[in-house]
C-alpha positions as a printed Julia matrix, in Angstrom:
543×3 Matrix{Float64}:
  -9.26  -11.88  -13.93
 -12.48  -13.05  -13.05
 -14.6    -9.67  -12.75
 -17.82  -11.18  -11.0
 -15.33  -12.53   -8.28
 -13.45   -9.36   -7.89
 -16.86   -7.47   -7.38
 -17.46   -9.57   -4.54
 -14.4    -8.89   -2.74
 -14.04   -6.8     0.1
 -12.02   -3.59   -0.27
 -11.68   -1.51    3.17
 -11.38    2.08    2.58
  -8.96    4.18    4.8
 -10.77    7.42    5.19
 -14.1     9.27    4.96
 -12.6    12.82    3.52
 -13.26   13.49    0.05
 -11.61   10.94   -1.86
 -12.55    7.95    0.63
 -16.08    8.96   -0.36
 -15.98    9.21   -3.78
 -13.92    6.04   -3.85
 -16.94    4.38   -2.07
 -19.45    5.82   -4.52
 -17.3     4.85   -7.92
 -17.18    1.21   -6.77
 -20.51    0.84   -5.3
 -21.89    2.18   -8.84
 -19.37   -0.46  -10.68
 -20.83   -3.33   -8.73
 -18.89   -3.8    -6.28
 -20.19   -5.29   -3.43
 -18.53   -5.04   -0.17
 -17.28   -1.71    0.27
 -16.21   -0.73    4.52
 -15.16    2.8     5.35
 -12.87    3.21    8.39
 -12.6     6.84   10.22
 -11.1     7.48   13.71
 -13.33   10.68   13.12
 -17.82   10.79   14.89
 -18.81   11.03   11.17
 -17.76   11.88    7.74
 -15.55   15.37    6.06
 -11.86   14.1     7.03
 -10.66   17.28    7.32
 -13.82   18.89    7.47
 -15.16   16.38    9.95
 -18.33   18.09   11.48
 -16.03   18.22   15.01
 -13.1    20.06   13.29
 -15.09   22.93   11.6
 -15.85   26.2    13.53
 -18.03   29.21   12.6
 -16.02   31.41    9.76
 -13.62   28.84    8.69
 -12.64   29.35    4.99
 -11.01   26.79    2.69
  -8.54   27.39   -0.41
 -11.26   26.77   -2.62
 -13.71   28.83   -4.41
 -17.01   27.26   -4.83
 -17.34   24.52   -8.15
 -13.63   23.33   -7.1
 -14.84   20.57   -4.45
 -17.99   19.36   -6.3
 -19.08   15.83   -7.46
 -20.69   15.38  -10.7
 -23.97   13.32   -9.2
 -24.19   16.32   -6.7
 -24.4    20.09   -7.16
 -23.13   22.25   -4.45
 -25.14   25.3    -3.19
 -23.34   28.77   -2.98
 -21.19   28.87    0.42
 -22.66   31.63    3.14
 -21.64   35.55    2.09
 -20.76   34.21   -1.36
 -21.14   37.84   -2.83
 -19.15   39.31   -0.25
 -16.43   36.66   -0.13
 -15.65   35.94   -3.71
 -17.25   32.72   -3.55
 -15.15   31.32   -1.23
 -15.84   27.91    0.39
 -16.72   27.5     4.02
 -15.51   25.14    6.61
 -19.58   24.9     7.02
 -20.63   24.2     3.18
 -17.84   21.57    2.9
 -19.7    19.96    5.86
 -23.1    19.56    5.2
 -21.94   18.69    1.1
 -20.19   15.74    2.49
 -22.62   14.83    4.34
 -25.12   15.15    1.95
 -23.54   13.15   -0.67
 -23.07   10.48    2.5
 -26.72   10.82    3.06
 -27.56   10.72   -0.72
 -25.33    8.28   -2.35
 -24.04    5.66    0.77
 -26.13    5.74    3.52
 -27.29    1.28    3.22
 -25.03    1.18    0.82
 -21.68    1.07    2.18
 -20.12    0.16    5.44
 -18.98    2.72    7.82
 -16.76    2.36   10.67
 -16.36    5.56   12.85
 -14.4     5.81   16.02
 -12.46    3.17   14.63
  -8.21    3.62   15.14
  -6.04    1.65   12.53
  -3.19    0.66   14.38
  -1.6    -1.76   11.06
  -2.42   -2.75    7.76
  -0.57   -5.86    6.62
  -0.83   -7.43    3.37
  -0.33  -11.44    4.39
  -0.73  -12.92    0.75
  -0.36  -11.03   -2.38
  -2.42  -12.45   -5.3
  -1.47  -15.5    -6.89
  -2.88  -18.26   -9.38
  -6.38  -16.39   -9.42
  -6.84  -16.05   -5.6
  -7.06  -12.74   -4.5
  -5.06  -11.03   -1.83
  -5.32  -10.96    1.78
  -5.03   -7.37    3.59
  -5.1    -7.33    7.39
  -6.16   -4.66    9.45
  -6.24   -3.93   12.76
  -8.15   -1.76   14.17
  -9.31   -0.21   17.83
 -12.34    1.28   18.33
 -11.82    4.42   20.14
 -15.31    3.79   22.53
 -14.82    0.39   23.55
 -10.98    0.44   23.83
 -11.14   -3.33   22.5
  -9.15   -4.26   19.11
  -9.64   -6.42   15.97
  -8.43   -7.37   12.79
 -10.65   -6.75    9.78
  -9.73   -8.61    6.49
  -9.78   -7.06    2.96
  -8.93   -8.15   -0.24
  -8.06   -4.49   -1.51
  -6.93   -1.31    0.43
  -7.7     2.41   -0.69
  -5.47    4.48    1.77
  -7.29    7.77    1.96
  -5.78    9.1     4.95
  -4.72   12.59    3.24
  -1.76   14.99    4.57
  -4.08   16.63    6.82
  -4.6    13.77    9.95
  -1.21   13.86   11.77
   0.07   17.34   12.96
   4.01   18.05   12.74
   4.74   19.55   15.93
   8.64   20.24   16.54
   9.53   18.87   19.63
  10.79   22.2    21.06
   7.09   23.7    20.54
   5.45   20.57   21.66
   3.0    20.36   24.48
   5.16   18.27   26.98
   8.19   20.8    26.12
   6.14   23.78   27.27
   4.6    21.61   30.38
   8.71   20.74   31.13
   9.39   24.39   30.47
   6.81   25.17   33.38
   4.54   27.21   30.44
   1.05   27.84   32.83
  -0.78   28.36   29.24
  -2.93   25.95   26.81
  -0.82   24.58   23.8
  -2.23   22.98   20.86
  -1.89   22.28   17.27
  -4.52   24.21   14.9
  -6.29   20.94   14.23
  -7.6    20.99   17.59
  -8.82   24.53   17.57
 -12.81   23.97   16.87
 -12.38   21.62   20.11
 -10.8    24.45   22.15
 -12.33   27.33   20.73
 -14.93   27.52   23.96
 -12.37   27.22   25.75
 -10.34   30.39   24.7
 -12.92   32.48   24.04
 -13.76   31.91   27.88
 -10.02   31.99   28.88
  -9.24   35.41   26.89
 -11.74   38.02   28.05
 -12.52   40.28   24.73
 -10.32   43.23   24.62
 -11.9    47.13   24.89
 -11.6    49.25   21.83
  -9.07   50.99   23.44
  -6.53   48.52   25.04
  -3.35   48.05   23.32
  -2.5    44.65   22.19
   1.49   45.3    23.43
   2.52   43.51   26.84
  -0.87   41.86   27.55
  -0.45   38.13   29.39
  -4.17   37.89   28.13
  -2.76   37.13   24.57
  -3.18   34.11   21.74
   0.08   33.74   19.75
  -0.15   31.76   16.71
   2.81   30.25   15.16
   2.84   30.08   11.64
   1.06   32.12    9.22
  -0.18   29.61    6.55
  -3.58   29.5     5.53
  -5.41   27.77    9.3
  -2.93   30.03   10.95
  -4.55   32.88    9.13
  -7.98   31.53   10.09
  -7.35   31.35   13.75
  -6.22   34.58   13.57
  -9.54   35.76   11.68
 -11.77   33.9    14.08
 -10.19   35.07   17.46
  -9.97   38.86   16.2
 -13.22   38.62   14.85
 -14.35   37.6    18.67
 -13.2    40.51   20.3
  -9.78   39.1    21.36
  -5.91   39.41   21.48
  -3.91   37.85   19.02
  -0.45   37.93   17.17
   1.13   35.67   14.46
   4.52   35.05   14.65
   6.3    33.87   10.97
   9.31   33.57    8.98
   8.22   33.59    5.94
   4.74   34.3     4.25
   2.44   32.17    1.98
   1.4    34.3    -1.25
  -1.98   34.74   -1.37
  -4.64   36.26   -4.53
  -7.12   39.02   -3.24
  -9.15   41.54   -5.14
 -11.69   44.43   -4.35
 -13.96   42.88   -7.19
 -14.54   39.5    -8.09
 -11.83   37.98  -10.62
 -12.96   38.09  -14.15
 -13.37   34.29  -15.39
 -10.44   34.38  -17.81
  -8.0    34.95  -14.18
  -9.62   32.23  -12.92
 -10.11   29.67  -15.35
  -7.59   30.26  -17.61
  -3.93   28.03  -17.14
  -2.43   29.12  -20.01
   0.21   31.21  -17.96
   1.78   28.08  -15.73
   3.24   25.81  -17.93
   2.66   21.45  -18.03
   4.7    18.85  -18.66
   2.63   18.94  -22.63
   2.25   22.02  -24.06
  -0.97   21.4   -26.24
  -2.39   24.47  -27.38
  -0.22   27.36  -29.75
  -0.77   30.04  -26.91
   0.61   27.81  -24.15
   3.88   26.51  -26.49
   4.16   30.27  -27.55
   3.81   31.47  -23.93
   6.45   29.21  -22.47
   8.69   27.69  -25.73
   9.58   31.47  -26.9
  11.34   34.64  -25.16
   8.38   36.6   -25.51
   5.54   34.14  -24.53
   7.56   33.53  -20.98
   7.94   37.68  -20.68
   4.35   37.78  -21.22
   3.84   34.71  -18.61
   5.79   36.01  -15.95
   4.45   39.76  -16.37
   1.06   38.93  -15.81
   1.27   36.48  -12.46
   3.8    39.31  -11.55
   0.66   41.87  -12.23
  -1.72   39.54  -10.49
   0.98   39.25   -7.06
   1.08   42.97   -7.43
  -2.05   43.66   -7.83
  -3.64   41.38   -4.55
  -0.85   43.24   -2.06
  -2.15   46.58   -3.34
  -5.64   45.16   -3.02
  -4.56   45.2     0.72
  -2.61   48.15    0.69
   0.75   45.85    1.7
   3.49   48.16    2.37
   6.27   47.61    0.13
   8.58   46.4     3.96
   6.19   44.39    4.82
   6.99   41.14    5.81
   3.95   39.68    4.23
   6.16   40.54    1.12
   8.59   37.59    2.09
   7.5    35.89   -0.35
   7.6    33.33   -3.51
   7.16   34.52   -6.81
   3.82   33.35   -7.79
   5.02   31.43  -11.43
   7.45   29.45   -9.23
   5.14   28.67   -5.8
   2.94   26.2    -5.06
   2.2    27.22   -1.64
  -0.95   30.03   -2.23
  -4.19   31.36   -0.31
  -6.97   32.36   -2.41
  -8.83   35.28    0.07
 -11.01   36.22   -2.28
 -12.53   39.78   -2.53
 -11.18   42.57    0.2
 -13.38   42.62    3.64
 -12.43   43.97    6.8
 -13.28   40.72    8.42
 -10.45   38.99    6.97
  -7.52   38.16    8.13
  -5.37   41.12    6.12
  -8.64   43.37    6.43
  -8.05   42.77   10.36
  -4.55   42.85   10.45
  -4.75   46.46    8.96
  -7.19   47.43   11.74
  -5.16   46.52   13.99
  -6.64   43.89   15.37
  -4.1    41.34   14.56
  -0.9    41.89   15.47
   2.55   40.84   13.92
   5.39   39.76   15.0
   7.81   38.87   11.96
  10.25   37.84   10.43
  10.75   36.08   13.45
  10.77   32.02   14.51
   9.21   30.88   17.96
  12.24   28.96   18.9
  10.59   27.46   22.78
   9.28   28.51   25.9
  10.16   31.49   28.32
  11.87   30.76   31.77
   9.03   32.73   33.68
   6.44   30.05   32.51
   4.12   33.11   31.04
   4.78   33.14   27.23
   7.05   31.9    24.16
  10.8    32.8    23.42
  12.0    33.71   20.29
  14.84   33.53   17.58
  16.14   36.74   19.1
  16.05   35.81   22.62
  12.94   37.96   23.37
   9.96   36.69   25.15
   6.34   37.5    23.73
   3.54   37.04   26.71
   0.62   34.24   25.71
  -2.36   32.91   27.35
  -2.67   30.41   24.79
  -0.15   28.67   22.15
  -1.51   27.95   18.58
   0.81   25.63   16.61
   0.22   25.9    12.65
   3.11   24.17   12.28
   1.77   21.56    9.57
   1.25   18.09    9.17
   3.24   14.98    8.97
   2.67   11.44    6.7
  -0.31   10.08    7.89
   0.7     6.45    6.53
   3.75    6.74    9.46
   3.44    3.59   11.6
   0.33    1.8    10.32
   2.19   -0.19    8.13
   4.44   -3.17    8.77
   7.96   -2.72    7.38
   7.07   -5.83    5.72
   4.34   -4.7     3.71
   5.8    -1.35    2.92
   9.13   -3.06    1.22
   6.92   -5.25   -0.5
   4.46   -3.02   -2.1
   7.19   -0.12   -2.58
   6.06    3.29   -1.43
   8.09    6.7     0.49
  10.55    8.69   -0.01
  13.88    6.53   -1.4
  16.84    8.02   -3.02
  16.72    8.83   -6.74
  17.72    6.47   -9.1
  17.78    9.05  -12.44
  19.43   12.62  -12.48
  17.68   15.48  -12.3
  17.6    17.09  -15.67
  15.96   19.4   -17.62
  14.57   18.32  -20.7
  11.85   20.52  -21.65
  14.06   23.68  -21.81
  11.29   25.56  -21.47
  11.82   30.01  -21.64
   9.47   30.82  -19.44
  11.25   28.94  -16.92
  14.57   30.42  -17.63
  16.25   31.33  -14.26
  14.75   29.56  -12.14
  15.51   29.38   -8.4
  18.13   27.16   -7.13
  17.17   23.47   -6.8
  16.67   22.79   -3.27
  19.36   20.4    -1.7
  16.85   18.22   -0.34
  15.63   17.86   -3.45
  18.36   15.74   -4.67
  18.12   13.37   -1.94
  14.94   11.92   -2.64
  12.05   10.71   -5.19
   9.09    8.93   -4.97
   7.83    5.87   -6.6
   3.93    6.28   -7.02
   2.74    5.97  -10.36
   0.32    8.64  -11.49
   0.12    9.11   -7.8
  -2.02    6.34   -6.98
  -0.41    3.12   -7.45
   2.87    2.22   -6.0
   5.1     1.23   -8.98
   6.61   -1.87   -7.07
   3.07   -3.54   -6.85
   1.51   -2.07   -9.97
   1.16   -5.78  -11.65
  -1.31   -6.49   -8.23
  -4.11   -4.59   -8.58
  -4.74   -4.72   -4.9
  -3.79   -1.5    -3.26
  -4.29    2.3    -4.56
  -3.86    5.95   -2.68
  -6.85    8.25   -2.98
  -6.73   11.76   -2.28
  -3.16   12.56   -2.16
  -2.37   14.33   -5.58
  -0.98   17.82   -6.32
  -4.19   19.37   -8.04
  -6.05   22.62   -8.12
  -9.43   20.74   -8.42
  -9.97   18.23   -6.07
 -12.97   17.57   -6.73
 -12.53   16.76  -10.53
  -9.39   15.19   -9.81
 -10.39   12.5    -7.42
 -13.38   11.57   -9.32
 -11.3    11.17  -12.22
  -8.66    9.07  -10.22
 -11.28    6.89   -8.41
 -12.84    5.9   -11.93
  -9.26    4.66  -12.34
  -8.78    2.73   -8.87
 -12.55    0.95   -9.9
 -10.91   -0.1   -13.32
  -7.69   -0.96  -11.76
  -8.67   -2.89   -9.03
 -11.19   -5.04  -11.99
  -8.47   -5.84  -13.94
  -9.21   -3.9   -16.68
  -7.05   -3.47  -19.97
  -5.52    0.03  -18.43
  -2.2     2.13  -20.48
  -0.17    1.31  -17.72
   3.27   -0.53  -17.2
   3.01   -4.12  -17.45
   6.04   -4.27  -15.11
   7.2    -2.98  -11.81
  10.35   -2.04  -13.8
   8.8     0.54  -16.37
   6.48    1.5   -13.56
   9.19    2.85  -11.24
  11.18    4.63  -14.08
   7.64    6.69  -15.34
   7.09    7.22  -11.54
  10.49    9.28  -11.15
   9.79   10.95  -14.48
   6.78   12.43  -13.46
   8.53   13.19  -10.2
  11.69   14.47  -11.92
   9.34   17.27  -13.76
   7.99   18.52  -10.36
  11.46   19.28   -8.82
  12.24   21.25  -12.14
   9.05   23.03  -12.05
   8.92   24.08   -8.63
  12.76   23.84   -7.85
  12.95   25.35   -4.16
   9.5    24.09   -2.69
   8.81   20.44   -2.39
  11.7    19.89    0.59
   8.19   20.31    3.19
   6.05   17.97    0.98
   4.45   14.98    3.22
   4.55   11.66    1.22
   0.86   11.07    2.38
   0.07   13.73   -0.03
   2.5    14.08   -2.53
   2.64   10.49   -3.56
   4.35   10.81   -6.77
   4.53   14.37   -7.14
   2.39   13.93  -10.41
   0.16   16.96  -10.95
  -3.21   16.3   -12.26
  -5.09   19.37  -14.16
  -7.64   19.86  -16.07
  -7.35   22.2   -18.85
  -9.22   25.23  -18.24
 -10.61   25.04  -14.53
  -8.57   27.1   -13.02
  -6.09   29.01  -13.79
  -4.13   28.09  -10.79
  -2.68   24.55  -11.69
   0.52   25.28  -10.08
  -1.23   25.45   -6.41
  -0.4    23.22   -3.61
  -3.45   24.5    -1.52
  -1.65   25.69    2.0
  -4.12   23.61    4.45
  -2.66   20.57    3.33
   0.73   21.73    4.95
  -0.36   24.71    7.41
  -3.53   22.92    9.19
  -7.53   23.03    8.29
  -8.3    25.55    6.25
């Protein structure tokens, strides 16, 4: 492959979240040339997009986890009193810095800018390069066009399309004759002025039972929680409805460094080290595992003082989870610190199941009404790759959900993960064919199309600078350890995948394909101890 011609070629970015930027940076710094950026968002963050962030909005992330190695990161706001724990805010302005610092002249950005398809017209052949159609609508203008690349970096995330069940959904409750405001939780920093002048603040002595002036939040993963936190925090009404809880780590002093940075107690797919074979390969080792996550879950409900009936006890152990909220050290401004005030009420387990017939609140599993000014859906998100590609290019390039084509088995036999919890059906239904999580396996021999950003890790930022080294090398033709055919690329792709489902046996059914990819989990050893997390606001909202 001719490398100076390659460098020349112009690769269109889908994205300007964290991996779309660091993608930009990696190839700008290996020469390449032509790099374009495309964001329906006013400016750069993705999910922390300067118009989605609001005043007290905390991320899964303590601070070290989201940083670049070209830029340090400055302590997030109350970092003593918080554990560390990124902000909505920091996230911000450190994506916009490193846009200011590192791409500002150098790369191409397109905001405001819609992609309505991506089509690959000519894959490469004989030493030309591949044509990628896009086209596009600019969201100020109205008008359409069709940009032409001769790579694509989808970096799109799980966090840009909301999941919204149709009996929840705004033209449900409109149908319904609901008289309140409806809205998914990615919308709430552009209807937070809005509530907060809709819901008067309550006295210290009103009761939050049988007031119309009310928010109800459905859901109570991590941007549920946040809502929550933010409303409370502002003097007004609010209750969470939920099934089921999210696990979440909290302390009254901040975790010593071997809790956090230590993975030696959730086992890999290689066991490298004695401790971690003699932790999970022998009876002992997995007792020892599974006692001390059990200590640590223990150990953040009593932080809280959770009542052992609590439904906030519903659930996952936290060896076999992925789904986890890291609140950091105990404050009464938090979302548990409020809900023990008071201030936050709960409504659980329980399921919001539509709208009441009087038009002035939500109906639930139970056939009970709850009154609500406002409706806050943190229902999740959905693929954001869903309808921007043509069928076309999608069965020629390979990627989504297809049904398995190797059995389910467990190989590694490891103790500490002895008893696991049944496999979920769903899991059997499906696999994905991503390799590594960033190629898909069907058009690995190509080297004209990678996925940024959507990999299982508990160090994003590590993890998709890492990765985008790989998409620079990739798309250059480099001499790579990877297949050399589609055909050993899709069986390692359903290996890797194969491991996940045994790993985590009951809680991959909700996974979006725009950010599971291949279900490969990317670590590095000794970050963090909490390489088993899928962080929540990739499924529950911003966050």
């Amino acid at each position: 492959m001719n490398s100076f011609s390659v460098l020349t070629q112009p690769v269109g970015i889908i994205g300007t979240g964290v991996a779309g930027l660091i993608n930009a940076h990696v190839l700008l710094q290996d020469g390449f040339s032509d790099v374009t950026l495309l964001t329906r968002d006013r400016s750069v963050g993705g999910t922390w997009a300067r118009e989605r962030i609001y005043p007290g909005l905390h991320i899964n992330n303590v601070h070290g986890e989201y940083k670049f190695s070209q830029l340090d990161m400055p302590p997030p706001e109350r970092s003593e009193s918080t554990g560390g724990r990124l902000t909505g805010t920091t996230m911000r302005d450190y994506m916009e810095d490193f846009t200011k610092t590192f791409l500002d002249s150098k790369a191409k950005f397109r905001f405001q800018t819609e992609v309505l398809k991506i089509q690959r017209v000519k894959a490469p052949e004989n030493g030309e390069p591949s044509i990628w159609n896009v086209e596009v609508k600019d969201l100020e203008s109205g008008s359409t066009e069709t940009l032409t690349f001769g790579r694509i970096i989808l970096a799109t995330g799980g966090c840009s399309n909301p999941k919204i069940p149709m009996e929840l959904a705004p033209e449900t409750a409109q149908k319904a004759g609901y008289r309140g405001l409806v809205f998914h939780t990615s919308k709430f920093a552009q209807h937070l002025d809005q509530i907060l002048e809709a819901i008067p603040p309550s006295g210290k002595d009103d009761k939050l039972d049988g007031d119309e002036d009310m928010v109800v939040v459905v859901g109570c993963g991590k941007s549920a929680q946040d809502v929550c936190a933010k409303l409370a925090n502002e003097g007004r009404k609010v209750t969470v409805v939920f099934d089921r809880a999210d696990m979440f780590l909290a302390s009254p002093e901040p975790a010593p460094d071997f809790i956090r940075k230590s993975s030696l107690f959730v086992p890999h797919r290689v066991l490298k080290s004695r401790m971690e074979k003699f932790l999970h390969k022998t009876w002992l080792g997995g007792k020892l595992a599974h006692f001390f996550l059990n200590s640590l879950q223990k150990s953040s409900f009593n932080a809280y003082s959770i009542p052992p009936d609590s439904p906030f006890r519903r659930t996952d152990p936290l060896f076999w989870g992925v789904r986890l909220s890291d609140d950091g050290l105990v404050r009464n401004d938090s979302f548990y610190g409020l809900v023990n005030a008071g201030a936050i009420k709960i409504v659980a387990p329980h399921r919001v199941t539509g709208y009441s017939n009087d038009g002035k609140g939500v109906l639930l599993n139970d056939g009970s009404t709850l009154p609500a000014k406002v409706v806050v859906l943190a229902t999740g998100y959905q693929s954001s790759w869903s309808g921007i590609f043509s069928q076309e290019t999608v069965d020629e390039i390979g990627f989504g959900k297809h049904a398995p084509t190797i059995p389910i088995v467990d190989t590694w036999k490891y103790a500490s993960m002895k008893n696991a919890p049944q496999l979920h059906p769903d899991n059997e239904k499906w696999a994905t064919s991503i390799y590594r999580g960033i190629v898909p396996a069907k058009n690995i021999v190509h080297r004209d199309f990678a996925i940024a950003g959507a990999l299982f890790t508990a160090n994003p930022g590590y993890s998709f600078e890492v990765a985008a080294h790989w998409i620079s090398s990739y798309f250059q033709g480099d001499r790579m350890k990877i297949p050399v055919t589609k055909e050993e690329a899709l069986l390692a792709a359903e290996k890797e995948s194969v491991w996940m489902k045994i790993r985590f046996p009951n809680m991959l059914s909700w996974v979006n394909d725009s950010y599971s990819t291949s279900l490969d989990f990317w670590t590095q050893q000794m970050i963090s101890w909490r390489t088993c997390i899928f962080r929540a606001c990739v499924v529950e909202g911003i966050g």
